[in-house]
The first five atom37 places (N, CA, C, CB, O) and aatype in JSON, in Angstrom:
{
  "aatype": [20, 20, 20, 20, 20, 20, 20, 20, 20, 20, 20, 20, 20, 20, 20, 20, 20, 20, 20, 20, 20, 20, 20, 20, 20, 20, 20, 20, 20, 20, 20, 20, 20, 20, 20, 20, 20, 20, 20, 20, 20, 20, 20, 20, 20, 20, 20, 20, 20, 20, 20, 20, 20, 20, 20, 20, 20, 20, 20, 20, 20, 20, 20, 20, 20, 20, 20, 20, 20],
  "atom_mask": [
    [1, 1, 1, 1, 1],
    [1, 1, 1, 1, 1],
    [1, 1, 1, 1, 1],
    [1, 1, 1, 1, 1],
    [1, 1, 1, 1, 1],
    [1, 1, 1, 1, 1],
    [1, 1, 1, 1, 1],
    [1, 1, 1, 1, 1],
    [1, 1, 1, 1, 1],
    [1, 1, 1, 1, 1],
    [1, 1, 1, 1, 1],
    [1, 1, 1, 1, 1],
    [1, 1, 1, 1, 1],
    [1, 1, 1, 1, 1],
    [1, 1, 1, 1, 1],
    [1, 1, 1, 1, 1],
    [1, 1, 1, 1, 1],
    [1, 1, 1, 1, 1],
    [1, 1, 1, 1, 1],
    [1, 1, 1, 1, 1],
    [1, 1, 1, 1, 1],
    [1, 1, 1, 1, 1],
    [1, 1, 1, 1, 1],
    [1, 1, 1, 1, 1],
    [1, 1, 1, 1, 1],
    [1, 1, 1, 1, 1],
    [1, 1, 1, 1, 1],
    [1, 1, 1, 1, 1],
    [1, 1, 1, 1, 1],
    [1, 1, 1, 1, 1],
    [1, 1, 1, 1, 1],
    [1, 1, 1, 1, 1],
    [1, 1, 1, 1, 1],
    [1, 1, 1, 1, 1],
    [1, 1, 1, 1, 1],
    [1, 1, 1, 1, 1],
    [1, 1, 1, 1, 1],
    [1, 1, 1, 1, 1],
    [1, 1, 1, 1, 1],
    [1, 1, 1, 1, 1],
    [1, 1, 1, 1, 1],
    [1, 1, 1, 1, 1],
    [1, 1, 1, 1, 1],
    [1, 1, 1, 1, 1],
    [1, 1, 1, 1, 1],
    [1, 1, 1, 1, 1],
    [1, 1, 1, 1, 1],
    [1, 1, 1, 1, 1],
    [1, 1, 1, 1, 1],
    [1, 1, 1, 1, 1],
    [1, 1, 1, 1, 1],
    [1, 1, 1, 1, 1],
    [1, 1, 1, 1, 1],
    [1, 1, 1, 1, 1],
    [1, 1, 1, 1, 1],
    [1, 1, 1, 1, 1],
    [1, 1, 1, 1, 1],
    [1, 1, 1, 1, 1],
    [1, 1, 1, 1, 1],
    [1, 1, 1, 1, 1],
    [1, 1, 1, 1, 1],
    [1, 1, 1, 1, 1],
    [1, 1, 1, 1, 1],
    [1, 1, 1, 1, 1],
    [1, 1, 1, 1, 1],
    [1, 1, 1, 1, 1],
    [1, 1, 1, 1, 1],
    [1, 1, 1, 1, 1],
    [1, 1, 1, 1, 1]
  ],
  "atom_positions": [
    [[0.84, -1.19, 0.0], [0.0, 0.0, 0.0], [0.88, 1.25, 0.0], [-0.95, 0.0, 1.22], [1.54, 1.58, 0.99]],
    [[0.86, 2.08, -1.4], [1.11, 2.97, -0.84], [0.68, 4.48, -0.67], [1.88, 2.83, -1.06], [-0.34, 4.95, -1.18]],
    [[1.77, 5.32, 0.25], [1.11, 6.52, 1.25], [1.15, 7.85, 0.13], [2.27, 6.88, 2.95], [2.21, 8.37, -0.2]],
    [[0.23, 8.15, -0.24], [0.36, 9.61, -0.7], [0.6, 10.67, -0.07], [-0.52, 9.97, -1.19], [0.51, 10.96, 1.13]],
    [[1.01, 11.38, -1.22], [1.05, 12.92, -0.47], [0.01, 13.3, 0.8], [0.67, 14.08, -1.69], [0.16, 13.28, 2.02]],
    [[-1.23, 13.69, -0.16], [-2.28, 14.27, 0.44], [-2.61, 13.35, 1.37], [-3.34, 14.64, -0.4], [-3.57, 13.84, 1.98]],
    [[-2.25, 11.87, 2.0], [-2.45, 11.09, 2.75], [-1.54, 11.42, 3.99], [-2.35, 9.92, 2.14], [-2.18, 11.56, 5.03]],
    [[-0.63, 11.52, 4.06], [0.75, 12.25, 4.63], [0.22, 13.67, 5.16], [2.07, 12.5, 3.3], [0.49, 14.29, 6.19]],
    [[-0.2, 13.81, 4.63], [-0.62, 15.66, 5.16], [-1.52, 15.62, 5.69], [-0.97, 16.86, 4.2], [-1.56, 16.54, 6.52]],
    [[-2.52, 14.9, 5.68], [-3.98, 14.29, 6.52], [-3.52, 14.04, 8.25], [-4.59, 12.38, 5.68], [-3.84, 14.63, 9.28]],
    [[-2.52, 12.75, 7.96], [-2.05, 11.77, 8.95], [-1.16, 13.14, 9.99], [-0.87, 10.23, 8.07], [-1.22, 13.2, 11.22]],
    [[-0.46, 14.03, 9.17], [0.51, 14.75, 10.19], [-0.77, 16.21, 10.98], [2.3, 15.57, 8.97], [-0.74, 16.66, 12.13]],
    [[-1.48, 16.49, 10.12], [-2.87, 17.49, 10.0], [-3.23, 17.07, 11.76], [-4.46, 16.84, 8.43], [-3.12, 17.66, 12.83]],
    [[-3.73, 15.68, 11.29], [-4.62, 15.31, 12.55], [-3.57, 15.04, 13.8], [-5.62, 13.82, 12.22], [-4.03, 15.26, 14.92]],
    [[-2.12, 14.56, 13.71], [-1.52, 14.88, 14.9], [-1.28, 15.79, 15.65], [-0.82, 14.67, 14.89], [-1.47, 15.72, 16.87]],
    [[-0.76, 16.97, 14.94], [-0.87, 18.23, 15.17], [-1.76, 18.87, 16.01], [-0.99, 18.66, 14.23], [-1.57, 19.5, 17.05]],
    [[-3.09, 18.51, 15.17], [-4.09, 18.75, 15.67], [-4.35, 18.07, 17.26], [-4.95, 18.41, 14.66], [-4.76, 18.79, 18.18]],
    [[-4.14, 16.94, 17.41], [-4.43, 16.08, 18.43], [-3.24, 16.72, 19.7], [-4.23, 14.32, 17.84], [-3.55, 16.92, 20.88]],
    [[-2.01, 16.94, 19.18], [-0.91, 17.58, 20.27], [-1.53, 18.74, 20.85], [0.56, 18.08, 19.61], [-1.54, 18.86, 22.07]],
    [[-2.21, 19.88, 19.86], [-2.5, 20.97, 20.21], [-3.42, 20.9, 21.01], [-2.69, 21.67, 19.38], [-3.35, 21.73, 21.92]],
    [[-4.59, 19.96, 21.02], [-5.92, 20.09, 21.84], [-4.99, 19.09, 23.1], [-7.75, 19.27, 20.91], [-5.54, 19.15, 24.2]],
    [[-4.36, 18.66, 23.09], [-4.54, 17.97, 24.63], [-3.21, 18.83, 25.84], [-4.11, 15.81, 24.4], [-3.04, 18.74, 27.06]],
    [[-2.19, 19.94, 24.27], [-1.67, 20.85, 25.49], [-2.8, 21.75, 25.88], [-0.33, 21.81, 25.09], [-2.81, 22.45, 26.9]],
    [[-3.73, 21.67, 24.99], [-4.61, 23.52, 26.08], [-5.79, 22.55, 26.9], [-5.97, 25.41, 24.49], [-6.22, 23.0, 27.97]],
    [[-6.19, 21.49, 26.51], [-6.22, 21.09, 27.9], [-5.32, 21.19, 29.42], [-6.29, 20.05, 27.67], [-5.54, 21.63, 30.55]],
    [[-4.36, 20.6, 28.8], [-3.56, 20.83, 30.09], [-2.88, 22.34, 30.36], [-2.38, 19.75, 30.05], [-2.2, 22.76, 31.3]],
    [[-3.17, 22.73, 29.58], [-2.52, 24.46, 29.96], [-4.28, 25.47, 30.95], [-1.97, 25.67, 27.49], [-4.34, 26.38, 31.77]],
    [[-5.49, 24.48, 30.12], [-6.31, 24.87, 31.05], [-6.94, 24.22, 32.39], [-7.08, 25.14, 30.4], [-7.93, 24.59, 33.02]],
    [[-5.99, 23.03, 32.63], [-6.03, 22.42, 34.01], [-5.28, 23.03, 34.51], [-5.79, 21.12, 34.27], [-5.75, 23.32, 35.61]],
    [[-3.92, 23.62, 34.35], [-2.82, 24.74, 34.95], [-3.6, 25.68, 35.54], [-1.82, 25.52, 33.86], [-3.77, 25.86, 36.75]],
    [[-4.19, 26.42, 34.42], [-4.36, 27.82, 34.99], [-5.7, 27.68, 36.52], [-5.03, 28.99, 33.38], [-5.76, 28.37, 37.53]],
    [[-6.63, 26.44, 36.05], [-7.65, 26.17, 37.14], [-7.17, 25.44, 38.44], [-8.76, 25.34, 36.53], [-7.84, 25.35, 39.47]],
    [[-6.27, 25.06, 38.31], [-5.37, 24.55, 39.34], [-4.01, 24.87, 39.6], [-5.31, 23.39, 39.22], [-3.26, 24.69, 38.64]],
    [[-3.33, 25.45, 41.01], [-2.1, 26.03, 40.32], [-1.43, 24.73, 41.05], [-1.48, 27.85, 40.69], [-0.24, 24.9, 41.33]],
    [[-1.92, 23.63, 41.37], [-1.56, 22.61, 41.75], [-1.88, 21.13, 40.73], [-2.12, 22.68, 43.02], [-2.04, 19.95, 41.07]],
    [[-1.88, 21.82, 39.3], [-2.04, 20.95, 38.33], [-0.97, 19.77, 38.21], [-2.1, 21.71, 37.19], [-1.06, 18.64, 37.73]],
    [[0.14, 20.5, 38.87], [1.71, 19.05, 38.43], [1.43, 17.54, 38.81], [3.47, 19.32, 39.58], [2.26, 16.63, 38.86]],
    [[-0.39, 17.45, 39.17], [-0.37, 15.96, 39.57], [-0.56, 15.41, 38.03], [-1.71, 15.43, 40.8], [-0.09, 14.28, 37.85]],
    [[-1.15, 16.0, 36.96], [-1.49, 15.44, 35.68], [-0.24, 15.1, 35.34], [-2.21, 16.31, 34.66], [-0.28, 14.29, 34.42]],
    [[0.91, 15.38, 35.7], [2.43, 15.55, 35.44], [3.32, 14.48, 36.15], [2.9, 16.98, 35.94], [4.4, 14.11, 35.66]],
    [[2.67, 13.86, 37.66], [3.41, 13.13, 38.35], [4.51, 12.08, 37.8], [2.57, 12.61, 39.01], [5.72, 12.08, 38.07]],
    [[3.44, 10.76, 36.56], [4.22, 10.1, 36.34], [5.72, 10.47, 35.17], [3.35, 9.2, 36.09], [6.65, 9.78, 34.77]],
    [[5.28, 11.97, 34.95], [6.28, 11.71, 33.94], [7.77, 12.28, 34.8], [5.83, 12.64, 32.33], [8.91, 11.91, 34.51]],
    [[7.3, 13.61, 36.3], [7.94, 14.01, 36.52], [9.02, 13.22, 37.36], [7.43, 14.84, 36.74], [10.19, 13.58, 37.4]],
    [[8.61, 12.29, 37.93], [9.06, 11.51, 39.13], [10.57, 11.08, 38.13], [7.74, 9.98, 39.78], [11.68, 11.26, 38.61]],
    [[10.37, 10.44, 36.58], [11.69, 9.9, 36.17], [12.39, 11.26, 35.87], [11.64, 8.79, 34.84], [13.61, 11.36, 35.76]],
    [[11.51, 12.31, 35.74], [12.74, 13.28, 34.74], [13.27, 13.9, 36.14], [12.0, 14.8, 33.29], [14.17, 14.73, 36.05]],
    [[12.86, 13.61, 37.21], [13.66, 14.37, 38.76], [15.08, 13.5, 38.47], [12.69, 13.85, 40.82], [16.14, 14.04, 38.17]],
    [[14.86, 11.78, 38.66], [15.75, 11.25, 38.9], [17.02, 11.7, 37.51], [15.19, 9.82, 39.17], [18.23, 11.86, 37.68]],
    [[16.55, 11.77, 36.68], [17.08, 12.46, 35.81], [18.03, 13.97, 35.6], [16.21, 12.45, 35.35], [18.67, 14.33, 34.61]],
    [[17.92, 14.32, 36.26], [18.3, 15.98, 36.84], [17.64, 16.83, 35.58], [20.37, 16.41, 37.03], [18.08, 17.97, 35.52]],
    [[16.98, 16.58, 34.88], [16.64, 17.41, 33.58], [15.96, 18.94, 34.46], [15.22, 16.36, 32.35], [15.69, 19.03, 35.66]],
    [[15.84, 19.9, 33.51], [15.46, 21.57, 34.18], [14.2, 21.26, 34.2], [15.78, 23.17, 33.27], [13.59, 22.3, 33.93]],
    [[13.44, 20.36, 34.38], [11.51, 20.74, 33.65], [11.47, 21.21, 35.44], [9.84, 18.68, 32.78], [12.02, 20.61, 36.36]],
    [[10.83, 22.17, 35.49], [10.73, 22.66, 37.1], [9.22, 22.77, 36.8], [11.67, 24.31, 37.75], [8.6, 22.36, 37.79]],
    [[8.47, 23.13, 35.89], [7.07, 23.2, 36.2], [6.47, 22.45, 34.79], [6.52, 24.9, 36.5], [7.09, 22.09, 33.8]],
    [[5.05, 22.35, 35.09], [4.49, 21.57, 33.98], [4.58, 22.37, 32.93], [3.14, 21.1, 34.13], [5.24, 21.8, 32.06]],
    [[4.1, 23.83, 32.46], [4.43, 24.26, 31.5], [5.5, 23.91, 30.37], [4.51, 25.08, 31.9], [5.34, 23.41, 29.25]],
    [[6.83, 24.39, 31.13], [7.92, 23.65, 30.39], [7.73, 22.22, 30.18], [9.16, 23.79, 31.08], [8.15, 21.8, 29.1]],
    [[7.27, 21.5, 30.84], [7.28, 20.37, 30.51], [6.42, 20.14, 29.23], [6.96, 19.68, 31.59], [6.59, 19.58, 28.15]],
    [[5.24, 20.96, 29.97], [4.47, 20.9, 27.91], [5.23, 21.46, 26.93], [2.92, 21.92, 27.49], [5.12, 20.99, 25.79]],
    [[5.88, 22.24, 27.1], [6.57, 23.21, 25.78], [7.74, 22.38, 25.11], [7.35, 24.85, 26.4], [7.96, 22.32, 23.9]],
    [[8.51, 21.69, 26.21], [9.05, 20.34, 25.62], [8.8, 19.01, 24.75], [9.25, 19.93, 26.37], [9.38, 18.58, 23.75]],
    [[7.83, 18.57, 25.45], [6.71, 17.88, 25.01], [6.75, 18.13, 23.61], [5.41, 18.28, 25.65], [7.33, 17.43, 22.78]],
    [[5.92, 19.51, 23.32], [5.36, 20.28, 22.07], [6.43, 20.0, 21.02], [5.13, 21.98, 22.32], [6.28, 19.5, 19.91]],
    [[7.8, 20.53, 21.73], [9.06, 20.76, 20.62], [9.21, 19.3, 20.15], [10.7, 21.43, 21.33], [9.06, 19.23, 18.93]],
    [[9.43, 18.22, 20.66], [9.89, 16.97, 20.53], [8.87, 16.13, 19.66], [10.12, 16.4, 21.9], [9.16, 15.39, 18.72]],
    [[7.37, 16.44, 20.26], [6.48, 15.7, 19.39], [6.73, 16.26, 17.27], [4.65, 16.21, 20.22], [6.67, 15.65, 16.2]],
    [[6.98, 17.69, 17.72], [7.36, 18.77, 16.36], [7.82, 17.97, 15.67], [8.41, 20.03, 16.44], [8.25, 18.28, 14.56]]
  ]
}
């Protein structure tokens, strides 16, 4: 089978799409909670042991964002 163009642009369309709606979810569990970093727990607990900078969930989404990019 193969992938077309306009099939390719569909498939990346709707990821995009799908990254974007589930950061402003979580950017609007942030702002309604300023104790949102539990939506964050499991990821934060390895990136502590990790020494990585993510100090708040934000960054952590904005990372997220860049990497999924």
């Amino acid at each position: 089978m193969q992938i077309s163009a306009l099939h390719l642009t569909a498939l990346l369309f709707l990821r995009d799409t799908c990254i974007h709606l589930i950061l402003q979810l979580i950017f609007k569990l942030a702002k309604r909670r300023r104790y949102a970093a539990v939506v964050f727990i499991s990821w934060r607990r390895p990136l502590r042991q990790w020494r990585t900078p993510f100090r708040s969930p934000r960054r952590l989404a904005a990372q997220l964002a860049v990497l999924c990019w």
